[in-house]
C-alpha positions in Angstrom: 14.0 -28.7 12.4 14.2 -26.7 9.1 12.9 -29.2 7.6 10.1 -29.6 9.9 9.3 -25.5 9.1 9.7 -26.4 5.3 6.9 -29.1 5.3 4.6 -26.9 7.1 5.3 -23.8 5.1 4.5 -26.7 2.1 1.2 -27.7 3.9 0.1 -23.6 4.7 0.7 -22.8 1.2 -1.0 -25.8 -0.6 -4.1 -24.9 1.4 -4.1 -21.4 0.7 -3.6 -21.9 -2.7 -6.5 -24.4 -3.6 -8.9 -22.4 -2.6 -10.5 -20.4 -5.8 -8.4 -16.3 -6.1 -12.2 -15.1 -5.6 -12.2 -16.7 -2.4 -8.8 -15.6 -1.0 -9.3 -11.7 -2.3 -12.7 -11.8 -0.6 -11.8 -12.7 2.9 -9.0 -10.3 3.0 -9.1 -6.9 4.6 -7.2 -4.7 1.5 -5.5 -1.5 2.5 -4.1 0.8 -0.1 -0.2 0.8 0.2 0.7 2.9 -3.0 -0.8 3.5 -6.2 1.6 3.5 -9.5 0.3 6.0 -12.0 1.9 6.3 -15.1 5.2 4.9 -13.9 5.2 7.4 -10.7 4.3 6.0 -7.2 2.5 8.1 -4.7 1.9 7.4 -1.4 -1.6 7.3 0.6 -1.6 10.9 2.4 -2.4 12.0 5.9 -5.2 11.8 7.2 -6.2 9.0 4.7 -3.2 6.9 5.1 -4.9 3.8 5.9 -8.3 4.3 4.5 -7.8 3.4 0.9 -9.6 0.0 1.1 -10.7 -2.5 -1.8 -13.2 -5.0 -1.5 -14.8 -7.7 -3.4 -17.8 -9.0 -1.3 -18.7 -5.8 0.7 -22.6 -6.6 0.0 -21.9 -10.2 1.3 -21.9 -11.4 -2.5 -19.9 -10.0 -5.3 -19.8 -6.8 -4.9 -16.6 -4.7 -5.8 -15.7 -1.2 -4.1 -12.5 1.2 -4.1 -13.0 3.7 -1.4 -11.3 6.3 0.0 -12.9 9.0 0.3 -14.9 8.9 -2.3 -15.7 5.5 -4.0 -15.9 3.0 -7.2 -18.4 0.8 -7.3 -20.4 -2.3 -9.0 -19.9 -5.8 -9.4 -16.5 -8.2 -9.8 -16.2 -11.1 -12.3 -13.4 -13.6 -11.5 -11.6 -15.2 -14.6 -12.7 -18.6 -15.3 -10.4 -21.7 -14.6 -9.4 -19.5 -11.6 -7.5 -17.5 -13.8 -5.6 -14.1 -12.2 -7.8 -11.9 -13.5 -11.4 -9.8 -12.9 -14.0 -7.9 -14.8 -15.4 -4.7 -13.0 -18.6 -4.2 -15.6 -20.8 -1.4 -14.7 -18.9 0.7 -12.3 -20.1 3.8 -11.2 -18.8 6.4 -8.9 -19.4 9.0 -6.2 -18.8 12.6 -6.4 -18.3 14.2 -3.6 -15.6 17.4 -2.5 -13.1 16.6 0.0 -11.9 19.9 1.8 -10.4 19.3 4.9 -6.7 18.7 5.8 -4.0 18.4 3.0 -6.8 18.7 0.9 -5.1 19.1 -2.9 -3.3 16.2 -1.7 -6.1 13.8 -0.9 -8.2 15.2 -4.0 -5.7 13.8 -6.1 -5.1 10.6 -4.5 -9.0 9.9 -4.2 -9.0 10.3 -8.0 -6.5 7.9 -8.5 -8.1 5.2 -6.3 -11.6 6.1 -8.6 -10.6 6.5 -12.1 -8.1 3.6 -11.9 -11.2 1.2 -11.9 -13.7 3.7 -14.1 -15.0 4.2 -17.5 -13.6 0.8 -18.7 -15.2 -1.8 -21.2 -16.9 -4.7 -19.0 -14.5 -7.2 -20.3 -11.9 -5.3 -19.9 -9.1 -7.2 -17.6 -8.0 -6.2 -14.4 -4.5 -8.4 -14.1 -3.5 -9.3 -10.6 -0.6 -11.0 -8.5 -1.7 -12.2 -5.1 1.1 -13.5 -2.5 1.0 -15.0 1.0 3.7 -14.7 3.9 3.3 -15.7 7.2 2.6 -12.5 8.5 -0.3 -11.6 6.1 -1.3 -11.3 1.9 0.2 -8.7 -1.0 -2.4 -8.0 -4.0 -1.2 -5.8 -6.8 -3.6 -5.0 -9.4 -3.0 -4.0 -12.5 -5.8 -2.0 -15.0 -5.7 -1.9 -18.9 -4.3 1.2 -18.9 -1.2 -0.5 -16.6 -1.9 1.5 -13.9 -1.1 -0.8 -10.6 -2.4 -0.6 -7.2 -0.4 -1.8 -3.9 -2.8 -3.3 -1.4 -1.8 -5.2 1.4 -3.5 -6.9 4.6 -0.7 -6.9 6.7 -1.4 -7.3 11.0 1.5 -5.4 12.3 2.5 -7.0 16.1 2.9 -3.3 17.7 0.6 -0.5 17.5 1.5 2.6 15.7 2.3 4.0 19.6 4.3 1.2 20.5 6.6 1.4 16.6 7.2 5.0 17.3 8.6 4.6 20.7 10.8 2.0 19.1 12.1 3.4 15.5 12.4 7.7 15.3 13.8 9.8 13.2 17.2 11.8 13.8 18.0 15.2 13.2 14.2 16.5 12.4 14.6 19.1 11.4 16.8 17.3 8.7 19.6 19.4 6.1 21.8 17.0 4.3 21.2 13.6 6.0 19.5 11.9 8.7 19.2 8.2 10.4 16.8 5.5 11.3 16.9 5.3 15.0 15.7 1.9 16.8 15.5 0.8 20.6 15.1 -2.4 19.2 17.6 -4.8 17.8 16.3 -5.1 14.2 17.9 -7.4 11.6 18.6 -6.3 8.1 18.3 -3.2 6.2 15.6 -1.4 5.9 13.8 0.6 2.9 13.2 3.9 3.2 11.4 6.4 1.6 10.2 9.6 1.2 7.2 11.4 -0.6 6.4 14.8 -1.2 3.3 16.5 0.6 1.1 15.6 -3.3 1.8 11.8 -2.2 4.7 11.7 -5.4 7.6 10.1 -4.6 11.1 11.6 -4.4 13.4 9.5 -2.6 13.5 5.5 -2.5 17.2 3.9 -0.6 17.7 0.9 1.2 19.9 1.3 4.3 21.1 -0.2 7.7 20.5 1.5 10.8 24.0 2.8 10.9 23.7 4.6 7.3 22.7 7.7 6.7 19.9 8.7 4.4 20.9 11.7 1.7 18.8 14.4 1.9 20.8 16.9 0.0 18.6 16.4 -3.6 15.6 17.3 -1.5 14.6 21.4 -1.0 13.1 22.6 2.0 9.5 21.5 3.1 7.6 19.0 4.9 7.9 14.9 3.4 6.7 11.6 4.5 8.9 9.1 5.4 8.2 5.4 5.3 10.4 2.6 6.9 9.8 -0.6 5.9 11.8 -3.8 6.8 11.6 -7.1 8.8 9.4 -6.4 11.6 9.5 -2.6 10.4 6.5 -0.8 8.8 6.9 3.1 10.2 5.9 6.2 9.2 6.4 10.1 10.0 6.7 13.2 8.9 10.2 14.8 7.9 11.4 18.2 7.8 14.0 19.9 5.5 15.5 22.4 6.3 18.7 23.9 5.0 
């Protein structure tokens, strides 16, 4: 049998991976999972977190656009000999003032997900790694400045309703420690962490549902926590309180 599932993983990935990378980053559906900026990662915040979207064919050809609230746009030029790497020549960008909820927040992170593919040379190279699992594609994108970009297209199998009544959070209000709670028997250990309200992050440890996760670095406010395992992908808000 396992080697029945090894020949058809064989077969699935040889016919992803003839087809040219312009083809595969086209007909994906690219969320924004985290942006690394100058060797800090910050996290997508509310209410944007799944809004930061890339694409490569949104005018049905070769157009390129980095939205999230505001946007980056023009065309994309894929390396030749299908090599892992694109040209964004003349980009341009829209300016317009977000003020709404976690505002400072979202003003930063919407600069990030503009500038990062901005006021570059058109030959510049935009450096990516694109990966397939059976549950959906990774593409990380790196600029000339070595800036990187997280986007995936994962299809979670439960709705963000149906994850919360499965995983929770426990104390919240949290002082030194809290746990990952699950009404589910999930395998494995999971990675957890947790951002400040600007979208930096503060806190990165990989844990089992029976370990607790330190708090006690951490002063008082409001974080974001983000679980992230087999079967896992979770978020919710965390608060510190000593």
């Amino acid at each position: 049998m396992k080697k029945i599932y090894f020949l058809l993983f064989t077969i699935v990935s040889f016919i992803c991976y003839s087809q040219p990378y312009s083809s595969l980053l086209k007909n994906a559906n690219w969320t924004i999972m985290k942006i690394q900026w100058n060797g800090i990662d910050y996290y997508p915040p509310a209410p944007f977190v799944a809004s930061g979207k890339v694409e490569f064919n949104y005018d049905g050809n070769n157009g390129f656009r980095s939205i999230l609230f505001n946007s980056a746009f023009g065309t994309a030029a894929f390396g030749d000999n299908n090599s892992n790497y694109f040209n964004v020549p003349g980009i341009a960008i829209t300016l317009m003032e977000y003020h709404g909820e976690n505002e400072q927040a979202v003003q930063q992170f919407d600069n990030m997900t503009t500038d990062f593919y901005f006021g570059f040379q058109p030959t510049d190279k935009f450096y990516f790694d694109y990966q397939e699992i059976f549950s959906g594609k990774n593409l990380t994108v790196t600029n000339p400045l070595g800036n990187k970009i997280f986007y995936s297209n994962l299809i979670l199998a439960n709705s963000e309703a149906s994850l919360n009544k499965r995983i929770s959070i426990s104390p919240n209000p949290a002082k030194d420690e809290f746990f990952i709670k699950a009404s589910d028997n999930i395998l494995g250990k999971v990675s957890v962490e947790i951002y400040e309200n600007s979208g930096k992050l503060v806190s990165s440890q990989n844990v089992s549902f029976t370990d607790a996760v330190n708090t006690q670095a951490l002063p008082n406010g409001m974080y974001q926590v983000k679980v992230t395992g087999l079967g896992v992908n979770y978020s919710s808000k965390l608060l510190i309180k000593k």
